[in-house]
N, C-alpha and C positions, 0 to 999 in steps of 0.2 A: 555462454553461461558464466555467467560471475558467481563465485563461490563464498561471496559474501553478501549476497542481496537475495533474500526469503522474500517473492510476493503472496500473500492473498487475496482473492478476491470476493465482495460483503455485496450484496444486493444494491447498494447506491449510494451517494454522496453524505447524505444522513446519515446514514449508518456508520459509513467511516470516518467521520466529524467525532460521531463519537465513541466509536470503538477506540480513536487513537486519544479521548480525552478519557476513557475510561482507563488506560495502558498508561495514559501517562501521571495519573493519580497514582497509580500503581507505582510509579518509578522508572515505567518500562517505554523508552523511547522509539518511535515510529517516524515513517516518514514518506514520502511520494517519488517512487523515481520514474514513473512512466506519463508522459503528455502526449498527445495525440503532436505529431512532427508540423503538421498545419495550424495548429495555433500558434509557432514561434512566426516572429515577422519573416525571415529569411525563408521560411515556403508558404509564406501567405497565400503568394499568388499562381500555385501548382497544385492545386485542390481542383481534381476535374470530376467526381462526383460525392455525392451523398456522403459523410464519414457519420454517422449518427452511430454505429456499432464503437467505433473508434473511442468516439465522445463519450458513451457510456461506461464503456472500461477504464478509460481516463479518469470517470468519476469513481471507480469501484476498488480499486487497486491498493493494495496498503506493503509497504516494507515493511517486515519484520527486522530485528537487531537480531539475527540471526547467522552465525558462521562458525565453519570446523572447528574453530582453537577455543571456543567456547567454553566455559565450564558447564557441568552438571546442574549445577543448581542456578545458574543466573538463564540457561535453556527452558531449565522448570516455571521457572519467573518469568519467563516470556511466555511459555505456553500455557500456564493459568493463567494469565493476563489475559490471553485469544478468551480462552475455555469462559471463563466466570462470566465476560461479557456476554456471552452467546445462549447461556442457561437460565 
């Protein structure tokens, strides 16, 4: 567990396209840290069956700028940034 990587996860690639353009109008920086390990060249060729679950979550996944030493008020600004999107 990294205690500095908040993920969540949004029904599909769309949506987190623009969840993280709607966050970052806001000011509020996002980003991707999970790929399915069989899409880098180096396990290309160790894929023995199906990863479609894999693949889906890969698209679905968003880092939050989220972690302990945080302030109060720039955690509020990340989580109205989530919140407004979604209402």
């Amino acid at each position: 567990v990294s205690p500095y990587i908040y993920v969540i996860r949004v029904p599909d690639g769309d949506t987190r396209a623009k969840l993280m353009e709607h966050m970052r109008a806001r000011g509020v920086a996002s980003g991707i840290h999970f790929e399915g390990a069989h899409n880098y060249s180096f396990y290309r060729d160790c894929r023995r069956s199906d990863l479609r679950v894999t693949e889906r979550v890969s698209e679905q996944v968003v880092t939050l700028p989220l972690h302990p030493f945080m302030d109060e008020s720039t955690t509020d600004r990340v989580v109205e940034s989530v919140r407004s999107f979604f209402e």
